[in-house]
TIVO-2410 file (N, C-alpha, C; in nm, 3 decimals):
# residues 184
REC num residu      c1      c2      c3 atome chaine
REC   1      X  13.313   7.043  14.230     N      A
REC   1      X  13.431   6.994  14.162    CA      A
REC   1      X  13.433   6.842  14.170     C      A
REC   2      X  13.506   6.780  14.056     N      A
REC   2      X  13.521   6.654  14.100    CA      A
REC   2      X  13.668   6.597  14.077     C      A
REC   3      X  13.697   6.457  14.161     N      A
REC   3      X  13.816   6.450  14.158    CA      A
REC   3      X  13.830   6.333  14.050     C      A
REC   4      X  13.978   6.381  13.897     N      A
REC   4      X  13.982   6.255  13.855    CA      A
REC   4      X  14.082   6.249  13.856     C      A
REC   5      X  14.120   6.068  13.928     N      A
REC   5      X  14.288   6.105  13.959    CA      A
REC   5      X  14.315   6.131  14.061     C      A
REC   6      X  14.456   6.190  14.065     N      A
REC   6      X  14.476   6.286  14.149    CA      A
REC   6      X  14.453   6.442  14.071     C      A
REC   7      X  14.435   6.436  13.993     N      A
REC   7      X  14.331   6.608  13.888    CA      A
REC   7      X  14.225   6.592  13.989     C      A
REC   8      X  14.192   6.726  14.010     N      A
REC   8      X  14.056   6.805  14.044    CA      A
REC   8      X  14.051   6.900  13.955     C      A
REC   9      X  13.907   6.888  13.880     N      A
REC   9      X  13.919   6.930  13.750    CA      A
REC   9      X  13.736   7.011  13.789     C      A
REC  10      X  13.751   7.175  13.751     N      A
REC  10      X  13.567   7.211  13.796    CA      A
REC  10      X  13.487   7.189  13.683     C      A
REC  11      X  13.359   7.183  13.686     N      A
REC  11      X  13.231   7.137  13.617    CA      A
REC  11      X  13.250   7.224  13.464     C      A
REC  12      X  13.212   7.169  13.413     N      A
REC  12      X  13.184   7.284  13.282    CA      A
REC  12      X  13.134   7.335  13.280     C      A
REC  13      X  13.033   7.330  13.380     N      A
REC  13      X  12.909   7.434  13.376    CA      A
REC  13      X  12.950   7.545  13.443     C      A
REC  14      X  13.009   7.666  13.289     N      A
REC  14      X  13.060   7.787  13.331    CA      A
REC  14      X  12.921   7.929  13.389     C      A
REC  15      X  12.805   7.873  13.393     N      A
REC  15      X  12.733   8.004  13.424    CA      A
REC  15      X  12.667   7.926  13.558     C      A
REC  16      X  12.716   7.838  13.661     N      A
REC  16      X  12.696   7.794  13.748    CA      A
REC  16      X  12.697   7.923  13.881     C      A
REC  17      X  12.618   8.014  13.899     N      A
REC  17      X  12.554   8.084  14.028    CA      A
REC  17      X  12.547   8.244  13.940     C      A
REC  18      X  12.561   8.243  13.838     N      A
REC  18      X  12.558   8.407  13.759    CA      A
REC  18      X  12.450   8.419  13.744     C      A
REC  19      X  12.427   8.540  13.768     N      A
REC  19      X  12.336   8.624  13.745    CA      A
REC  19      X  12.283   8.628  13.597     C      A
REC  20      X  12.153   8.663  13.550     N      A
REC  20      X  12.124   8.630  13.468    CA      A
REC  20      X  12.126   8.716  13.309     C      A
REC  21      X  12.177   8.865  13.429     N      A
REC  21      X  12.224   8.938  13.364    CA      A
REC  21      X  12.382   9.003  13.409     C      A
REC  22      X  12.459   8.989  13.311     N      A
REC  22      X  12.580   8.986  13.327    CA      A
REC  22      X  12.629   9.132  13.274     C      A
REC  23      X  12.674   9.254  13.335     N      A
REC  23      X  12.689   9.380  13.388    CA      A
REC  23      X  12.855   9.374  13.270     C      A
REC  24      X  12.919   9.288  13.274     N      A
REC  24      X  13.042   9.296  13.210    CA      A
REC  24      X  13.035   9.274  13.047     C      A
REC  25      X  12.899   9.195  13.028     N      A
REC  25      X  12.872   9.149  12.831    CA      A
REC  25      X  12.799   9.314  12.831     C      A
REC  26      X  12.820   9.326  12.668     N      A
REC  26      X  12.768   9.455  12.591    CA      A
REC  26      X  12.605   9.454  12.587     C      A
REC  27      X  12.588   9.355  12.537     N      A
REC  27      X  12.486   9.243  12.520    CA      A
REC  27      X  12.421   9.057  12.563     C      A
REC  28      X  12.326   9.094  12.597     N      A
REC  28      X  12.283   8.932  12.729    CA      A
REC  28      X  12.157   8.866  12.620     C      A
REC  29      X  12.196   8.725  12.615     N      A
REC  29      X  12.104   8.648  12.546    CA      A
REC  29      X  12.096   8.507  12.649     C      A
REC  30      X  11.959   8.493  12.684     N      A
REC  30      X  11.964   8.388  12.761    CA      A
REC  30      X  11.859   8.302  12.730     C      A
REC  31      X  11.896   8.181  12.692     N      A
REC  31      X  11.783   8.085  12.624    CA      A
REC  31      X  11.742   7.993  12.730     C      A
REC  32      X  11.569   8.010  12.780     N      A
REC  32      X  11.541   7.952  12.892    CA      A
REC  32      X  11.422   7.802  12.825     C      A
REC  33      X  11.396   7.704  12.903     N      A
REC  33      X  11.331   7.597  12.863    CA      A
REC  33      X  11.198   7.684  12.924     C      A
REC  34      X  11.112   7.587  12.844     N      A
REC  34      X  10.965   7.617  12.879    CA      A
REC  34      X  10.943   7.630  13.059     C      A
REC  35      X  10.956   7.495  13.137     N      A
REC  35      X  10.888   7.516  13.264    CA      A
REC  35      X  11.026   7.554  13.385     C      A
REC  36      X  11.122   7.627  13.311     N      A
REC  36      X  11.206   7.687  13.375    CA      A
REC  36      X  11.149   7.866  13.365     C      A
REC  37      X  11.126   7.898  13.263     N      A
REC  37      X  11.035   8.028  13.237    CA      A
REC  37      X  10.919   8.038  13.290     C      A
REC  38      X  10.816   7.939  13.320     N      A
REC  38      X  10.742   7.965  13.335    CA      A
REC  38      X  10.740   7.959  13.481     C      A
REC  39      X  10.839   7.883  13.548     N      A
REC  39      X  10.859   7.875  13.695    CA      A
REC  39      X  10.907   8.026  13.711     C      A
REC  40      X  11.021   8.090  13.612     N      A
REC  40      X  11.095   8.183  13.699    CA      A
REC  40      X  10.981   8.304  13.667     C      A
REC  41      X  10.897   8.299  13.509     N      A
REC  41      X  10.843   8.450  13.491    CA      A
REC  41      X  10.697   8.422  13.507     C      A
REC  42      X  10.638   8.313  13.600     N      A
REC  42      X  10.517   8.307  13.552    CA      A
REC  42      X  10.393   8.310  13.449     C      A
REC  43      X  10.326   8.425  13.474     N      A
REC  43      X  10.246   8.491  13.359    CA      A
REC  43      X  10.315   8.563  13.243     C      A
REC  44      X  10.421   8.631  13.218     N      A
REC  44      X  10.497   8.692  13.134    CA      A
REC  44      X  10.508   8.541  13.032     C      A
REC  45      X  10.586   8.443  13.077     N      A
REC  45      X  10.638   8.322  13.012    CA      A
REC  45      X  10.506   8.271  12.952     C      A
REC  46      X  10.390   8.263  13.013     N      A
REC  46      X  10.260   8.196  12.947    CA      A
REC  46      X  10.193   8.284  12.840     C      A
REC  47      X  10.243   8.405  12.900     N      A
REC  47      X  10.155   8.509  12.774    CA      A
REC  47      X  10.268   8.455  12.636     C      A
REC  48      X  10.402   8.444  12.676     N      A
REC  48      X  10.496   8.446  12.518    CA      A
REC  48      X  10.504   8.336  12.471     C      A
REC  49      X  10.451   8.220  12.482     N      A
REC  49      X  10.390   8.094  12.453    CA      A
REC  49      X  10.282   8.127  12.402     C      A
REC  50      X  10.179   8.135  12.470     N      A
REC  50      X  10.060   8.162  12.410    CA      A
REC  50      X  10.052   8.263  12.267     C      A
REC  51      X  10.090   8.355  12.266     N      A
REC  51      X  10.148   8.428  12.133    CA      A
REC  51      X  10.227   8.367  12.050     C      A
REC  52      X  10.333   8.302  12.081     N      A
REC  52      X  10.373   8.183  11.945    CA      A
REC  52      X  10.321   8.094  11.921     C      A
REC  53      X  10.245   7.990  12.012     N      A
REC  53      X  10.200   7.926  11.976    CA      A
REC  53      X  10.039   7.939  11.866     C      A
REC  54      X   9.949   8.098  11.908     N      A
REC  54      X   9.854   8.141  11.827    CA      A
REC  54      X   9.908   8.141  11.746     C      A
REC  55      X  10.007   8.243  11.724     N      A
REC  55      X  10.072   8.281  11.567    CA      A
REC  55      X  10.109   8.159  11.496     C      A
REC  56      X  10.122   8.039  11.479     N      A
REC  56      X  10.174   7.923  11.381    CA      A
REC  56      X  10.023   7.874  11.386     C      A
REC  57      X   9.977   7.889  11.475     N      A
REC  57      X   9.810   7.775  11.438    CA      A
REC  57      X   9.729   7.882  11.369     C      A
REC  58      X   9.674   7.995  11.394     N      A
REC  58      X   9.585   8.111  11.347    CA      A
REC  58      X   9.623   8.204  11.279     C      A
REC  59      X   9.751   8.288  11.341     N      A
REC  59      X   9.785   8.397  11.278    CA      A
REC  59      X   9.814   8.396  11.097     C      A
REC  60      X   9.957   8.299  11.150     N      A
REC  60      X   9.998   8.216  10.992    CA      A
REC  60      X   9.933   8.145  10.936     C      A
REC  61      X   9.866   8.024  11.014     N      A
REC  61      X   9.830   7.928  10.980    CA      A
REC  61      X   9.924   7.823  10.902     C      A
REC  62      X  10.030   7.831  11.010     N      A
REC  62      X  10.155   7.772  10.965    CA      A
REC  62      X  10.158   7.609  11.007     C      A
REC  63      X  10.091   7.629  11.109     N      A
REC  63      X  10.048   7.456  11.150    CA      A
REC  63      X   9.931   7.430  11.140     C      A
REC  64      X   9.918   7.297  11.064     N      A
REC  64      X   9.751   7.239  11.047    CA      A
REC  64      X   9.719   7.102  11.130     C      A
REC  65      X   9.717   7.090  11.250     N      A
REC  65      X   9.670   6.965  11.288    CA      A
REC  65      X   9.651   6.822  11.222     C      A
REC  66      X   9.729   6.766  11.213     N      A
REC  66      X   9.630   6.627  11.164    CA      A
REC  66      X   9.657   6.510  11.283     C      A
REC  67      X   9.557   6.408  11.268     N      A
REC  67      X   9.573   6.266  11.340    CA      A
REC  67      X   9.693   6.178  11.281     C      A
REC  68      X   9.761   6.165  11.442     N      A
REC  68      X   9.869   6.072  11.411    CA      A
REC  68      X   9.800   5.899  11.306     C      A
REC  69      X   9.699   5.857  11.352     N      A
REC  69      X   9.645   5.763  11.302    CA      A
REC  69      X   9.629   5.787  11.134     C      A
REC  70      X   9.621   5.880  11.093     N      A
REC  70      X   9.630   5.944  10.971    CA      A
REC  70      X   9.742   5.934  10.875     C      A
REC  71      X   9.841   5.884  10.945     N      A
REC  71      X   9.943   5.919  10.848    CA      A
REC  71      X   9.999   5.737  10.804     C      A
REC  72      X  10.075   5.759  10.739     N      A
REC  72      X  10.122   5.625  10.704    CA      A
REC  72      X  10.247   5.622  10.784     C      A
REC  73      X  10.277   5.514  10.755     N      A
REC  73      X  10.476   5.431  10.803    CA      A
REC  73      X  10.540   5.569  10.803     C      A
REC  74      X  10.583   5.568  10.600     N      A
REC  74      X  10.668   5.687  10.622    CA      A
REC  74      X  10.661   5.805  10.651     C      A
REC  75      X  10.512   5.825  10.668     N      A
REC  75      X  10.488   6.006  10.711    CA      A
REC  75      X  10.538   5.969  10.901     C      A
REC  76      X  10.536   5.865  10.962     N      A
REC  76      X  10.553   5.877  11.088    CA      A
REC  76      X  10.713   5.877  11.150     C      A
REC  77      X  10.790   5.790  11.026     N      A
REC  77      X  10.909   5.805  11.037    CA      A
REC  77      X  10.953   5.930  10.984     C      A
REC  78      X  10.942   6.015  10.924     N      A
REC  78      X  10.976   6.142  10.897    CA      A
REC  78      X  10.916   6.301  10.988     C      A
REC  79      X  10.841   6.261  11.057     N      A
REC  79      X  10.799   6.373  11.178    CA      A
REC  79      X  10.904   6.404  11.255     C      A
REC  80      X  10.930   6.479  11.242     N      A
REC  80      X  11.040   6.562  11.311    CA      A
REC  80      X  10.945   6.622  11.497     C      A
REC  81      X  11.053   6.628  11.512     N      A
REC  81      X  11.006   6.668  11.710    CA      A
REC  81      X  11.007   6.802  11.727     C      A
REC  82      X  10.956   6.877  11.819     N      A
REC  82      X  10.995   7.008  11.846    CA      A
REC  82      X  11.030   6.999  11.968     C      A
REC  83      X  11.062   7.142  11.954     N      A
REC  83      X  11.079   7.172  12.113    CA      A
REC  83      X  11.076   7.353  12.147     C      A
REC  84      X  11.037   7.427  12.256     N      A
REC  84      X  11.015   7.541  12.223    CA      A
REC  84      X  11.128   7.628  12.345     C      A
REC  85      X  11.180   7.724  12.362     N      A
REC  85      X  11.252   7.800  12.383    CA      A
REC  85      X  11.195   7.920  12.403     C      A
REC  86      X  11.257   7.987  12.539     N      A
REC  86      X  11.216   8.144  12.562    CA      A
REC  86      X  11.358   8.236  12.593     C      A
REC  87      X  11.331   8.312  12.500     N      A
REC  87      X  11.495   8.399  12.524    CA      A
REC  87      X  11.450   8.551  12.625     C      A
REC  88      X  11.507   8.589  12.651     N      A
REC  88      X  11.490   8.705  12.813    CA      A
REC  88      X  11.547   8.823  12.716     C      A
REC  89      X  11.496   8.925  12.718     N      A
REC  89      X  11.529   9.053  12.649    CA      A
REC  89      X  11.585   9.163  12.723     C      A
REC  90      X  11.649   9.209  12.686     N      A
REC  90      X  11.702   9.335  12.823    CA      A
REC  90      X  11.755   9.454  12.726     C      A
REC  91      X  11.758   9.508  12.832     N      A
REC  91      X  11.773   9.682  12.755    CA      A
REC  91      X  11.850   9.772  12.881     C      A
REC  92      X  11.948   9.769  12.840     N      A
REC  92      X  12.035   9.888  12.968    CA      A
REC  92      X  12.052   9.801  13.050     C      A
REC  93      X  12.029   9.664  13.095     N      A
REC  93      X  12.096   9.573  13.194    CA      A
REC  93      X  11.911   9.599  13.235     C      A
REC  94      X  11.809   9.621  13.231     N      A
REC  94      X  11.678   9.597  13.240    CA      A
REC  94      X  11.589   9.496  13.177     C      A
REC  95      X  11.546   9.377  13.230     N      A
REC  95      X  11.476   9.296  13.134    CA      A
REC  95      X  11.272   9.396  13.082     C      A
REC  96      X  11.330   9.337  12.950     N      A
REC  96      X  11.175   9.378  12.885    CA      A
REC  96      X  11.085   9.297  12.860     C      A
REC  97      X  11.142   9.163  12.802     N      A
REC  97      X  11.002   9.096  12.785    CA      A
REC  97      X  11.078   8.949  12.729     C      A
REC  98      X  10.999   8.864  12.759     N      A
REC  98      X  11.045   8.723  12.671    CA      A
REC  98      X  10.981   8.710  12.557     C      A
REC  99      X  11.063   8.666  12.509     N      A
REC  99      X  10.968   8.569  12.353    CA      A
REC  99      X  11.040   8.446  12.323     C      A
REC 100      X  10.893   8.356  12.270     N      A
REC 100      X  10.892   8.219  12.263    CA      A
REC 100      X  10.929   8.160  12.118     C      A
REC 101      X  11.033   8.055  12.146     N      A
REC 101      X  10.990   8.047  11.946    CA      A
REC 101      X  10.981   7.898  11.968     C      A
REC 102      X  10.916   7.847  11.943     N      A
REC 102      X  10.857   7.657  11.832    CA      A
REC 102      X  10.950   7.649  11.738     C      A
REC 103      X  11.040   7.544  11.776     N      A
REC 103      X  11.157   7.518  11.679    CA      A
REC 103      X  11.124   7.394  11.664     C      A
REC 104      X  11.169   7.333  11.536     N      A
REC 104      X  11.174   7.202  11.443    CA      A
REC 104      X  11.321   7.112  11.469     C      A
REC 105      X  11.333   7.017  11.561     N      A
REC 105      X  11.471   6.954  11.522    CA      A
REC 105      X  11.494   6.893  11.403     C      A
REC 106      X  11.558   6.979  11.343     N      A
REC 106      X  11.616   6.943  11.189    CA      A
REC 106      X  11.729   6.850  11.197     C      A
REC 107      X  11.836   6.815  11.286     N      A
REC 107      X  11.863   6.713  11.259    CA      A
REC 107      X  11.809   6.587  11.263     C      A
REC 108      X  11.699   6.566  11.231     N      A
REC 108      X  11.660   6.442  11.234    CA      A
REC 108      X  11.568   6.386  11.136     C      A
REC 109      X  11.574   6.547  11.024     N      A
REC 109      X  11.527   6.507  10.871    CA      A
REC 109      X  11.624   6.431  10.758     C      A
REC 110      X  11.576   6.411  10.699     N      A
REC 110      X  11.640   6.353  10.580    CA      A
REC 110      X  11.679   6.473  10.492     C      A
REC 111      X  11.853   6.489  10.548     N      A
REC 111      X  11.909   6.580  10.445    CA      A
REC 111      X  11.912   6.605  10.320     C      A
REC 112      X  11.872   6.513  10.257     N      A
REC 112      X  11.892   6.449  10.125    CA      A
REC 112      X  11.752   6.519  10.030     C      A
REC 113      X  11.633   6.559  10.101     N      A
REC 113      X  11.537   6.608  10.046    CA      A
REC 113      X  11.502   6.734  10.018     C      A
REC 114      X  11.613   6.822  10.087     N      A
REC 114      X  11.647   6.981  10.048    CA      A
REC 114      X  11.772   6.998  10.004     C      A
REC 115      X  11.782   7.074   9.906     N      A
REC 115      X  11.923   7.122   9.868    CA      A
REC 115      X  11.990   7.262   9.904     C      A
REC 116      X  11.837   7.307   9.945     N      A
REC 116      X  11.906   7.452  10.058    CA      A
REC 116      X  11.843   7.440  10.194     C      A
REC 117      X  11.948   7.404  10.274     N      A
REC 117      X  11.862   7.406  10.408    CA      A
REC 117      X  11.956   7.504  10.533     C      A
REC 118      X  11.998   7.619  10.449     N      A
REC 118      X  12.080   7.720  10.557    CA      A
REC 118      X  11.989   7.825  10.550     C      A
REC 119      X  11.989   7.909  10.656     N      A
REC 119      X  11.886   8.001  10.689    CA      A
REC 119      X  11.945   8.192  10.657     C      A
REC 120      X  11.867   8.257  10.622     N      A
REC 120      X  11.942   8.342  10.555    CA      A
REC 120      X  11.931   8.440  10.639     C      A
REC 121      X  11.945   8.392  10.814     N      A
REC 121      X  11.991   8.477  10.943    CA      A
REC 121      X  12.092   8.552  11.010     C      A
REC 122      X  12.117   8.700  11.022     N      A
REC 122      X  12.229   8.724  11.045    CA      A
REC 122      X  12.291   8.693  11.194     C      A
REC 123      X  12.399   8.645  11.212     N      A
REC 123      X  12.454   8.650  11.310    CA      A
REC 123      X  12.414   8.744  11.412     C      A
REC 124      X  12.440   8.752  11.563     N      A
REC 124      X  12.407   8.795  11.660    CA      A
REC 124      X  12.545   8.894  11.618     C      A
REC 125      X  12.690   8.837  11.643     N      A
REC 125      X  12.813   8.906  11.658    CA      A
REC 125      X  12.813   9.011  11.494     C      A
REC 126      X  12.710   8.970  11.378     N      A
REC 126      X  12.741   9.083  11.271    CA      A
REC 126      X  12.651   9.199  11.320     C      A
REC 127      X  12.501   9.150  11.358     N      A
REC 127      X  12.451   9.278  11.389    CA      A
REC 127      X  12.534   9.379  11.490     C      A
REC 128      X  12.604   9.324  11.579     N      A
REC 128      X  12.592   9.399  11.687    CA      A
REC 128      X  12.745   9.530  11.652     C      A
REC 129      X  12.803   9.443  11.561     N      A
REC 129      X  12.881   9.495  11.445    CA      A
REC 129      X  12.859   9.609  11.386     C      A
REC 130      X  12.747   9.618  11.325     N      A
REC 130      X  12.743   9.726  11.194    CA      A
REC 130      X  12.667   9.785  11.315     C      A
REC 131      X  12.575   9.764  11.432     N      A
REC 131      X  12.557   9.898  11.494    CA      A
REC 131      X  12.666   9.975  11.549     C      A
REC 132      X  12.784   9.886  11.642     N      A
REC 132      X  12.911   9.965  11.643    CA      A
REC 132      X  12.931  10.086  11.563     C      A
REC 133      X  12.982  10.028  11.394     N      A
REC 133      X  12.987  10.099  11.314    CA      A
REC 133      X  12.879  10.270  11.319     C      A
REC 134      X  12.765  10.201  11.285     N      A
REC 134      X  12.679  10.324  11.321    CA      A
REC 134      X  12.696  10.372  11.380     C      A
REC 135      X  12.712  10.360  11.511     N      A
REC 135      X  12.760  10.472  11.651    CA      A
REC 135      X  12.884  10.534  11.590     C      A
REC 136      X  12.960  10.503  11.520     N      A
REC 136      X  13.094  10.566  11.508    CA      A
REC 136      X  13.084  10.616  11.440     C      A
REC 137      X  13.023  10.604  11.292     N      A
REC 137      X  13.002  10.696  11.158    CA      A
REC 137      X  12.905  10.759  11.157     C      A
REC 138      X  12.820  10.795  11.299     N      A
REC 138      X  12.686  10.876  11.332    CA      A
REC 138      X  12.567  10.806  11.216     C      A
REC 139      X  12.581  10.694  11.174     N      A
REC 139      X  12.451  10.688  11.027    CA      A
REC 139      X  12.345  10.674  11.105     C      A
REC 140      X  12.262  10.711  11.023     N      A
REC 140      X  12.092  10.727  11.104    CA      A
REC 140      X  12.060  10.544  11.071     C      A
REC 141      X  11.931  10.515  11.178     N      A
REC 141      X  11.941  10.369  11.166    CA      A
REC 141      X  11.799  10.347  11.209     C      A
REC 142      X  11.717  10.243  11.149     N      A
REC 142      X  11.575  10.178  11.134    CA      A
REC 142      X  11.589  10.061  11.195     C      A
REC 143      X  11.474   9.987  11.266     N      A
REC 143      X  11.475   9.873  11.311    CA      A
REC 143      X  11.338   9.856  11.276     C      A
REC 144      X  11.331   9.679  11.227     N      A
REC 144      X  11.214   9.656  11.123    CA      A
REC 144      X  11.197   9.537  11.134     C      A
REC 145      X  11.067   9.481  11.210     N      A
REC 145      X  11.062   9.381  11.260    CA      A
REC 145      X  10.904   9.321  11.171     C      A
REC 146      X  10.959   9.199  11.100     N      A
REC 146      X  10.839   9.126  11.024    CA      A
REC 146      X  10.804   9.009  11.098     C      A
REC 147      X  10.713   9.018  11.166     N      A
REC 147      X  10.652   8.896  11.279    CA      A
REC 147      X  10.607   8.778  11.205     C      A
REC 148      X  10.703   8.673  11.269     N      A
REC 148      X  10.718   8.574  11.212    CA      A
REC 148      X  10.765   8.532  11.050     C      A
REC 149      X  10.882   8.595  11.021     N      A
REC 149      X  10.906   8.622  10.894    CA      A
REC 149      X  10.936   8.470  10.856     C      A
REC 150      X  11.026   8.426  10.947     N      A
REC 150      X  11.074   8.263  10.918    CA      A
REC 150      X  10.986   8.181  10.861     C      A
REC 151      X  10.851   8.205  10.903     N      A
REC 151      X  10.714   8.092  10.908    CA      A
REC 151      X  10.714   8.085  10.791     C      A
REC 152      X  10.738   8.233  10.668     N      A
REC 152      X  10.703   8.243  10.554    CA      A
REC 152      X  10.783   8.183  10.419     C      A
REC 153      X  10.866   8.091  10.463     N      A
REC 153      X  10.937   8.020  10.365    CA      A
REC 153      X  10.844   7.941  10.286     C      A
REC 154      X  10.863   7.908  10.136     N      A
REC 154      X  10.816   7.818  10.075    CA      A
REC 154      X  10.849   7.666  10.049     C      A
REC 155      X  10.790   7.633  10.089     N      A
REC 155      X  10.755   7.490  10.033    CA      A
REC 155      X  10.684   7.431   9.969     C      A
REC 156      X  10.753   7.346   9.844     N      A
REC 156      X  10.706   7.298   9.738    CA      A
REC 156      X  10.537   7.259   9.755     C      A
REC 157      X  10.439   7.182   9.690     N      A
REC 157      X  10.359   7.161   9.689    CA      A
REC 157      X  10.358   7.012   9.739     C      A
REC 158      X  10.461   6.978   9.664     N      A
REC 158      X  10.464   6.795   9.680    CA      A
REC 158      X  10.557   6.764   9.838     C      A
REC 159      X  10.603   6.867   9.853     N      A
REC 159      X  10.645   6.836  10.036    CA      A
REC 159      X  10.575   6.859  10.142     C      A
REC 160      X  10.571   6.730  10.230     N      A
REC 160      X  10.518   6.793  10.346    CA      A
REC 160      X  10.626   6.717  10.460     C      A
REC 161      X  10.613   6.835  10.546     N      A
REC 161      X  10.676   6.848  10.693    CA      A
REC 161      X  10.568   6.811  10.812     C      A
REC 162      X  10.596   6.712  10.889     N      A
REC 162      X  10.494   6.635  11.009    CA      A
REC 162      X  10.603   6.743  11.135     C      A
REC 163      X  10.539   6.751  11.229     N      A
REC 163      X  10.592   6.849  11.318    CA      A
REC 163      X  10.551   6.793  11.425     C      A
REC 164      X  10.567   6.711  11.543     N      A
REC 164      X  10.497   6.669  11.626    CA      A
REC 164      X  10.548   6.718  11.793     C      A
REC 165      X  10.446   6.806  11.808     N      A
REC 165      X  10.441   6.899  11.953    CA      A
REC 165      X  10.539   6.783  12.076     C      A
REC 166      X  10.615   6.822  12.143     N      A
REC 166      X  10.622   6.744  12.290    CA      A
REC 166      X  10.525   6.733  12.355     C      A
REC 167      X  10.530   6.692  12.489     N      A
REC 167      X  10.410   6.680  12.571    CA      A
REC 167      X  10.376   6.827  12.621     C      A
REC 168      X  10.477   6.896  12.715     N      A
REC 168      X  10.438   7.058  12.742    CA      A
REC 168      X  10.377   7.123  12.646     C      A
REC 169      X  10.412   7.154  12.511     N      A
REC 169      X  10.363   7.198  12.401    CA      A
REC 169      X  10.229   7.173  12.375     C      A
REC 170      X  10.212   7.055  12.367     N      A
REC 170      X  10.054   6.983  12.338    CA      A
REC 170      X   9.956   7.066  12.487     C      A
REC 171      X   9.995   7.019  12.575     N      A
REC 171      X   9.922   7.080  12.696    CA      A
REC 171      X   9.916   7.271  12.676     C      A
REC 172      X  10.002   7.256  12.665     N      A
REC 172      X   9.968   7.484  12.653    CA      A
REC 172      X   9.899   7.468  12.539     C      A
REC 173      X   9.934   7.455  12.425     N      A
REC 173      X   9.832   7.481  12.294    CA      A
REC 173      X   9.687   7.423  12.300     C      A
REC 174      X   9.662   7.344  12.380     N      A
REC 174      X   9.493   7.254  12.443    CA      A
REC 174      X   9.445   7.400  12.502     C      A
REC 175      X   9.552   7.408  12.580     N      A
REC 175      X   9.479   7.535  12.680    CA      A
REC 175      X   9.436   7.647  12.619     C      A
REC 176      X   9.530   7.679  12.542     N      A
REC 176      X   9.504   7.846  12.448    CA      A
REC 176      X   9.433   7.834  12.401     C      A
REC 177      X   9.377   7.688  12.264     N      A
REC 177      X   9.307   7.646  12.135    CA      A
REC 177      X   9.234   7.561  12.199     C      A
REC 178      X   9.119   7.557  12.305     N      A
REC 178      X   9.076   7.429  12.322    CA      A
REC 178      X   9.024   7.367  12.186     C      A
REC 179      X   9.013   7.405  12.091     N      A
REC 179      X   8.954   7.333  11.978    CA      A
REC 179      X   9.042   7.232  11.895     C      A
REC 180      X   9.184   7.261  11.975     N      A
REC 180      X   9.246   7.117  11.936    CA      A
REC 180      X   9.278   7.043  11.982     C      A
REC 181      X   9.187   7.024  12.100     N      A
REC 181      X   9.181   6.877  12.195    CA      A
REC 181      X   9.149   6.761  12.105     C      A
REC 182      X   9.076   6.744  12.001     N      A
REC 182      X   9.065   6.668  11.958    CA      A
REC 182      X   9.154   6.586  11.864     C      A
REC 183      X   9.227   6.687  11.825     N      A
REC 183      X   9.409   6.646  11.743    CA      A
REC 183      X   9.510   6.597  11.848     C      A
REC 184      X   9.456   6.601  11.969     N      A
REC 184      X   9.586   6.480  12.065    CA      A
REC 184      X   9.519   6.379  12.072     C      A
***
């Protein structure tokens, strides 16, 4: 706690000593940083890195390497940063597995060069919604998972997007791909 004033006012940091799975939510989503995952899950955390990070370089072939020296002024001022994220999966208050996703900080493009830039993702609170529903109206129900569906958006011909790895990022993808040591 700290004191301001005579106020003693506690931290904001409301998940300060909780458990990581919380027995009272319906549903647990917990978004962990790279070398916090990989500290807490070890090998689990490196395998779900290593699988996103294949899938955008090989699978998709959603990322193509190039040399920073390569680009001009404005291709360098327009590279956007990443950063990557591991969310913890659970089932019955049981964790199952992590997965990693390589995200793009989009605020830091030039809004001005897309005219649709909302994602056509449903909410966490709608899904969990219409399964309610299902449980109540007995409807029979499918789950249908297209790996890496996001990757598959189009972009024009005449656009390009610079994506430039952090440092952790660069180091795991060396390791998985040694063949793109030569693109750092």
């Amino acid at each position: 706690m700290q004191e301001v004033g005579n106020a003693i006012r506690r931290s904001k940091r409301t998940t300060a000593g909780v458990r990581r799975y919380d027995e009272s939510y319906e549903w647990n989503l917990m978004n962990l940083s790279v070398n916090t995952a990989l500290q807490d899950f070890g090998e689990v955390a490196d395998k779900a890195c290593k699988d996103e990070l294949k899938q955008l370089f090989r699978e998709k072939k959603t990322l193509v390497p190039v040399k920073w020296e390569t680009l001009n002024d404005k291709q360098k001022r327009q590279t956007v940063k990443s950063h990557m994220f591991l969310k913890e999966k659970f089932e019955d208050g049981s964790f199952v597995k992590l997965k990693a996703r390589l995200v793009a900080d989009g605020r830091t493009q030039d809004r001005s060069l897309y005219s649709d830039y909302s994602s056509p993702t449903a909410k966490t609170r709608s899904v969990i919604t219409c399964l309610k529903l299902a449980v109540i109206k007995n409807w029979d129900c499918m789950k249908v998972d297209i790996g890496g569906a996001f990757l598959c958006t189009k972009i024009e011909e005449h656009e390009e997007v610079f994506l430039q790895l952090d440092r952790k990022m660069t180091e795991l993808a060396v390791i998985y791909m040694p063949e793109l040591e030569d693109w750092v």
